[in-house]
C-alpha positions in Angstrom: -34.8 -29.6 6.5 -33.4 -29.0 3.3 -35.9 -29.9 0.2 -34.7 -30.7 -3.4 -36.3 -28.7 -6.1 -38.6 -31.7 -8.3 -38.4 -31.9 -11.9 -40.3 -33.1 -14.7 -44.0 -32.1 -13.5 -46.4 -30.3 -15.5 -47.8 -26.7 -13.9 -50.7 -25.2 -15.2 -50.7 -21.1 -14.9 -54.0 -19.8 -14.9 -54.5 -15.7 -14.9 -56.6 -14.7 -12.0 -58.6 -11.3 -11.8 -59.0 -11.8 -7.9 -56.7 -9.3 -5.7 -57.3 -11.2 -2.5 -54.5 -13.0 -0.7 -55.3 -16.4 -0.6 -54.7 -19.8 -1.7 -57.1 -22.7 -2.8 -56.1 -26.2 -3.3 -57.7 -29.6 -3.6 -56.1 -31.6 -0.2 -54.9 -30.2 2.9 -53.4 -26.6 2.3 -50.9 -25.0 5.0 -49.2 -21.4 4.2 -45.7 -20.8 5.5 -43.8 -17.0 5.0 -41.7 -16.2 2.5 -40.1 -13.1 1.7 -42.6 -10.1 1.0 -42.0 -8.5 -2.3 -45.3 -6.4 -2.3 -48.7 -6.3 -0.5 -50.8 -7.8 -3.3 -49.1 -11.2 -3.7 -51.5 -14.1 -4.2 -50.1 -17.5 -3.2 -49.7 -20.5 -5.6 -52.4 -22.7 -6.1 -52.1 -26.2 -5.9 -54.9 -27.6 -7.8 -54.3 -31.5 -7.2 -51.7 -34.3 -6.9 -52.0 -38.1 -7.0 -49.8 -40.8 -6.7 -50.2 -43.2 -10.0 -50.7 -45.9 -10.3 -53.7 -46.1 -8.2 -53.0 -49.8 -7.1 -49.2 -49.9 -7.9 -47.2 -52.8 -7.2 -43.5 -52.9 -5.9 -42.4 -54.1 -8.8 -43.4 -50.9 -11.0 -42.0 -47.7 -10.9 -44.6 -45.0 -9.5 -45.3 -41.0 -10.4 -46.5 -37.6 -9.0 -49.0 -35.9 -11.1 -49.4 -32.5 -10.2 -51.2 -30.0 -11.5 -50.4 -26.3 -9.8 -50.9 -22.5 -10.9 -50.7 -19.0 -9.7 -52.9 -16.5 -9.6 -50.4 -13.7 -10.8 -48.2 -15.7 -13.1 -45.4 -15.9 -10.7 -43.3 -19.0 -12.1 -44.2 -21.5 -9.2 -41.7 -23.8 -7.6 -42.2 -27.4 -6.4 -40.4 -29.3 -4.0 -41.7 -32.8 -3.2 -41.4 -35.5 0.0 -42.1 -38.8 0.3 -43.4 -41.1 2.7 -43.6 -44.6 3.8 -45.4 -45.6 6.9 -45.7 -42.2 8.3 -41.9 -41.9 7.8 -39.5 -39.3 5.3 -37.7 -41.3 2.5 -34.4 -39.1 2.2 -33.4 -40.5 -1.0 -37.2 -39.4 -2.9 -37.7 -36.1 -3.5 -38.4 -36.3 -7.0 -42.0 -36.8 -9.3 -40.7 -40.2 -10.2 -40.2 -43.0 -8.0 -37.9 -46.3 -9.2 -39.8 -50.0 -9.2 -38.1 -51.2 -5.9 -38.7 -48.2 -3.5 -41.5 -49.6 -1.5 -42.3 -53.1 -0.4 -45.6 -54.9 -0.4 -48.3 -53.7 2.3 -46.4 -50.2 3.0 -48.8 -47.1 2.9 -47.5 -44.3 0.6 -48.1 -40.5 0.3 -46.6 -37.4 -1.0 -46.0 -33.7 0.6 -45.9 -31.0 -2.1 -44.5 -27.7 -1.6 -45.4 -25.1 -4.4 -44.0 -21.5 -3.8 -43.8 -18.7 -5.9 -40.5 -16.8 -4.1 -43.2 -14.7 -2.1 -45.6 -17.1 -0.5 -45.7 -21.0 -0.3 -48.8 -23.6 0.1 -48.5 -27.3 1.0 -50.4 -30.5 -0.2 -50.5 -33.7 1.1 -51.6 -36.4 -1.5 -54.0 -39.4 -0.2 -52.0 -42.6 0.8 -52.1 -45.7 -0.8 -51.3 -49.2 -0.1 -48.7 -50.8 -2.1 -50.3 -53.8 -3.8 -49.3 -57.6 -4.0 -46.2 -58.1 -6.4 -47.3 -61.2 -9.1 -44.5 -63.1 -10.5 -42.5 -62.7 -13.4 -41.0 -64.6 -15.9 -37.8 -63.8 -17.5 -37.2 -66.2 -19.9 -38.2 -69.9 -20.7 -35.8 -72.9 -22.5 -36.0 -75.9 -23.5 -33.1 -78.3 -23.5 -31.6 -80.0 -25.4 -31.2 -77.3 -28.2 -30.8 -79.7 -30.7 -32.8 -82.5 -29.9 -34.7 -85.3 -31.1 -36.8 -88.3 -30.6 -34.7 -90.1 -28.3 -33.8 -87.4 -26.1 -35.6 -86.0 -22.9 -36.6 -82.3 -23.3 -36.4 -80.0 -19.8 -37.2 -76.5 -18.9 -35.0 -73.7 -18.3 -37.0 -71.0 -16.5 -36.3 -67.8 -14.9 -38.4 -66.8 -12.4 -38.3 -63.5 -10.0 -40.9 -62.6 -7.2 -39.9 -58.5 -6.3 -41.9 -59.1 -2.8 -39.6 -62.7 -2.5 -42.2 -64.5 -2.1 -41.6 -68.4 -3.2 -42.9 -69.3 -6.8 -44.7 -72.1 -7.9 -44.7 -72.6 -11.6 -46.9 -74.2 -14.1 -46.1 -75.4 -17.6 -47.7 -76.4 -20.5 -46.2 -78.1 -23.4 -47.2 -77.6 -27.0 -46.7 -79.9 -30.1 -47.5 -78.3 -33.5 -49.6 -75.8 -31.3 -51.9 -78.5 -29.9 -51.4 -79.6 -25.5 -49.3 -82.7 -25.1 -51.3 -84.3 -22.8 -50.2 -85.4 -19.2 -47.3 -83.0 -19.5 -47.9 -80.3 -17.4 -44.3 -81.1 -15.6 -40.8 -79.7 -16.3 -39.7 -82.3 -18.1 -41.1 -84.2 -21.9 -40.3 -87.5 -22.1 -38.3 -89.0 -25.1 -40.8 -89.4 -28.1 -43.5 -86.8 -27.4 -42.0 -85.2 -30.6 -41.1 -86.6 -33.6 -38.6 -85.1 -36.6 -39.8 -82.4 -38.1 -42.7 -81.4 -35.4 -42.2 -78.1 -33.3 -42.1 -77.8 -29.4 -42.7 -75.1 -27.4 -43.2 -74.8 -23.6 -45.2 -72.1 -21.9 -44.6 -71.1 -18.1 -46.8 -69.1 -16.2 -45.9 -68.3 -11.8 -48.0 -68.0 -9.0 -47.1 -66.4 -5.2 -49.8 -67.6 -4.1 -52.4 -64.9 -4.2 -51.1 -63.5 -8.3 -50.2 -65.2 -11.6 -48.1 -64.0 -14.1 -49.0 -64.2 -18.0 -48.2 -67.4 -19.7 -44.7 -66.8 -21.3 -43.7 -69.1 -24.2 -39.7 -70.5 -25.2 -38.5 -70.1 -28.2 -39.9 -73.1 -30.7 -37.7 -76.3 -30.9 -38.4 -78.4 -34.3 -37.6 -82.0 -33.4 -34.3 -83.0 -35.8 -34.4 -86.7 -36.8 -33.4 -89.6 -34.6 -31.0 -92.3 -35.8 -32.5 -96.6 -36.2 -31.9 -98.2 -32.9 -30.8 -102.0 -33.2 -32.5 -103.9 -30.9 -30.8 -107.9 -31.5 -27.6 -108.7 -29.8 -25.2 -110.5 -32.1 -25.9 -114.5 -32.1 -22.6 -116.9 -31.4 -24.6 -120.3 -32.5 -24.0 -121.9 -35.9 -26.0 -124.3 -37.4 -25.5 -128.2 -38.1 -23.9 -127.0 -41.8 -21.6 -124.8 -40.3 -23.7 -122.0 -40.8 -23.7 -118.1 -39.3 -26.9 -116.7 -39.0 -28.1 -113.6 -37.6 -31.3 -112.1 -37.9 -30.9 -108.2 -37.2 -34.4 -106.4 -35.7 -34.3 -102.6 -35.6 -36.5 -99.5 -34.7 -37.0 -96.2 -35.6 -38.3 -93.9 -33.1 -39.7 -91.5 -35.7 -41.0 -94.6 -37.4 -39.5 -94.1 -40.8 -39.4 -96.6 -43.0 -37.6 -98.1 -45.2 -35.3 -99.1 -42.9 -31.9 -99.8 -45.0 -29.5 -102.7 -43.6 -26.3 -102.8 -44.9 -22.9 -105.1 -43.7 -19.5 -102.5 -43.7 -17.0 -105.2 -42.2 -16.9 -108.8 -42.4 -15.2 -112.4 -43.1 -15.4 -113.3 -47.2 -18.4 -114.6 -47.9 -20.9 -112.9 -45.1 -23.8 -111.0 -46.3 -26.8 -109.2 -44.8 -30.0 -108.8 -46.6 -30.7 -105.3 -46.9 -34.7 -105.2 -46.4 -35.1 -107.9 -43.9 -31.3 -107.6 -42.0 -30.4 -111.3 -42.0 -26.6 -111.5 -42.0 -25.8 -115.0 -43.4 -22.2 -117.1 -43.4 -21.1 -120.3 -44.8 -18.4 -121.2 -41.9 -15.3 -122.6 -44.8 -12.9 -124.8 -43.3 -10.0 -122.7 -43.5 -11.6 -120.2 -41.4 -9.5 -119.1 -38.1 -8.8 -116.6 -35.8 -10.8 -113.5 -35.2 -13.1 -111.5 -37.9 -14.3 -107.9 -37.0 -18.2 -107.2 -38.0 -19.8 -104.1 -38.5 -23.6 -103.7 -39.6 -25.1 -100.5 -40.2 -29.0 -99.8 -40.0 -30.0 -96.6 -41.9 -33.5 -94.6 -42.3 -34.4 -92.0 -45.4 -33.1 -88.6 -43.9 -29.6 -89.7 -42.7 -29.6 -91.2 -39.6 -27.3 -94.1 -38.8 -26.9 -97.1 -36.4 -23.6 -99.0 -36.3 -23.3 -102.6 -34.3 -19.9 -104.0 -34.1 -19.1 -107.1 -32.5 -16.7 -110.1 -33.7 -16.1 -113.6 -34.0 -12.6 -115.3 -33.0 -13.3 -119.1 -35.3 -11.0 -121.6 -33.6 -11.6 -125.4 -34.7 -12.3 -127.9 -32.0 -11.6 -130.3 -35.0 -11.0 -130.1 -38.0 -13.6 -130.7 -40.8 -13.1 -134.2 -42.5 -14.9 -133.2 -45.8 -17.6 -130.7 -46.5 -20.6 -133.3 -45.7 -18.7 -133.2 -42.0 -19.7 -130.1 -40.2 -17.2 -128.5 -38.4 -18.0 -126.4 -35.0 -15.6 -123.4 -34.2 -14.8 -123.3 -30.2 -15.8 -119.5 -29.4 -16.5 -116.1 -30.5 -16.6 -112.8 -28.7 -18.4 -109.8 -28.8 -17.5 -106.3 -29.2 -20.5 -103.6 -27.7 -22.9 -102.0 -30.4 -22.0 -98.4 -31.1 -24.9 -95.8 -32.2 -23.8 -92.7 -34.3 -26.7 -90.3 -34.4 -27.4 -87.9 -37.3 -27.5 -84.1 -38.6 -24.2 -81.8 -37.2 -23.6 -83.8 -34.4 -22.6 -87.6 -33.6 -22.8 -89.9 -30.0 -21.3 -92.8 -29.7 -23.2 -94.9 -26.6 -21.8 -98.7 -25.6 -25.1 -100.9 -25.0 -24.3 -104.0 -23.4 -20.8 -106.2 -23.9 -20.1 -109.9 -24.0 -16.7 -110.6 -23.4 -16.4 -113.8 -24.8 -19.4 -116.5 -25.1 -18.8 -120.3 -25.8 -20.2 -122.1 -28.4 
């Protein structure tokens, strides 16, 4: 059976004043012939070997330390086998071993061969048992990168078991460094965080019988979240021919003042800009349709548009001022929200396609 010569392993040559033929190791020592050069040859010595680590895992890469001399300073030379259940690996004949070359529950040793071109002595190591693999975790997101209030943050994890066994994962979200509590899921529901807080998630995996440590994402600072308007546009005038609308909006950061402002309308519309009451005096010579655009706006730049409009057609027309006149219909376009910082969204909520007065 041809051997390959092993590399990288320390020898330690230690002069000997003994001219007996012998050789004394720590395991299991055989001698096998080699070519005689003289009578007085003493045979390498090997003085131990052991498999590290002790309790190594599949998942780890394993070594050979070996520690051999010879009595007469012959340069020794070391050839190494491994086993696996009482069976030769072909492919290992070196001091290092790969992470991957065993499996969970197989029982390990090493044959050493140490000769010295004269005389050769073997060593067998003491087995172990490969150990339980724990999880690991390769790397932990959160999603949306860029996210705030209103959005729902997820986990992105990468999880590996190198004896494939299934993995169950725990996770533990952080705000400003502090537990969120109930949210030990892979999900955070919109408004956990708030602008300007930080996020991070920490995952640790279990197989059942090992955990891995708790790995942490990369921290996510909330950005801030646009107004949300939360009135639908009214399509009722009063007994004066009046408009009215009275605009309620939120924040979900809960910034305030809350800024209301009126970017399209018919002459003579206005919106208050602290409370949001739009306002019209319905003229007489009003007809056909008129486009309307409110905007909501908070402190740091975010923005909510509504746009809807009003088609004015007279059942009747007004007599005199004192005579109130009462337009037919109006229709409705759907509210638009345009969100803040680098990026915008533009989401439809609700749509009237034509309401009757």
């Amino acid at each position: 059976m041809k051997r390959i010569l092993a590399t990288a392993i320390t020898l330690l040559c230690v002069a000997c004043g003994d001219d007996s033929d012998h050789a004394s190791t720590s395991g299991a020592v055989t001698g096998r012939a080699a070519p005689a050069r003289g009578a007085e040859n003493s045979p390498p010595e090997i003085i131990s070997a052991e498999i590290e680590p002790e309790g190594a895992w599949a998942s780890e890469p394993m070594s050979l330390a070996i520690v051999a001399s010879d009595p007469d300073r012959d340069r020794v030379k070391l050839e190494i086998e491994w086993y696996r259940n009482s069976e030769r690996v072909a492919d290992l004949d070196g001091a290092d071993v790969p992470a991957g070359s065993f499996a969970r529950g197989d029982r390990v040793y090493a044959i050493v061969y140490a000769s010295d071109g004269r005389s050769e002595v073997t060593h067998q190591t003491g087995a172990i048992i490969v150990a339980n693999s724990p999880p690991s975790i390769r790397r932990v997101a959160i999603t949306p990168m860029r996210a705030t209030a209103l959005d729902l943050l997820q986990a992105e994890v990468d999880a590996r078991d190198e004896d494939g066994d299934p993995v169950e994962l725990s996770y533990r979200w952080l705000r400003n460094g502090q537990p969120i509590g109930d949210s030990e899921g892979p999900r955070l529901e919109p408004g956990a965080g708030h602008r300007g807080e930080v996020v991070v998630l920490q995952v640790r995996g279990s197989d059942g019988t090992a955990e891995s440590d708790w790995i942490a994402s990369a921290p996510l600072t909330i950005g801030n979240a646009p107004p949300e308007i939360t009135t639908q546009p009214n399509y009722t005038l009063s007994g004066s021919s009046r408009y009215d609308y009275e605009v309620a909006a939120r924040d979900p950061d809960g910034d305030r003042p809350l800024k209301y402002e009126l970017v399209e309308g018919p002459p003579g519309m206005a919106v208050d800009i602290v409370s949001g009451r739009v306002s019209w005096q319905v003229p007489g010579s009003a007809k056909g349709v008129y486009p309307i655009e409110l905007r909501v706006s908070d402190p740091y730049g975010g923005k909510t548009t509504q746009s809807y409009s009003l088609a004015v057609d007279w059942s009747e027309l007004p007599a005199s001022a004192a005579a109130p006149a009462t337009p037919s219909r109006a229709t409705a376009a759907p509210p638009v929200e345009e969100r803040d910082g680098d990026y915008t969204e533009e989401d439809r909520v609700g749509e009237d396609a034509g309401d009757e007065f």
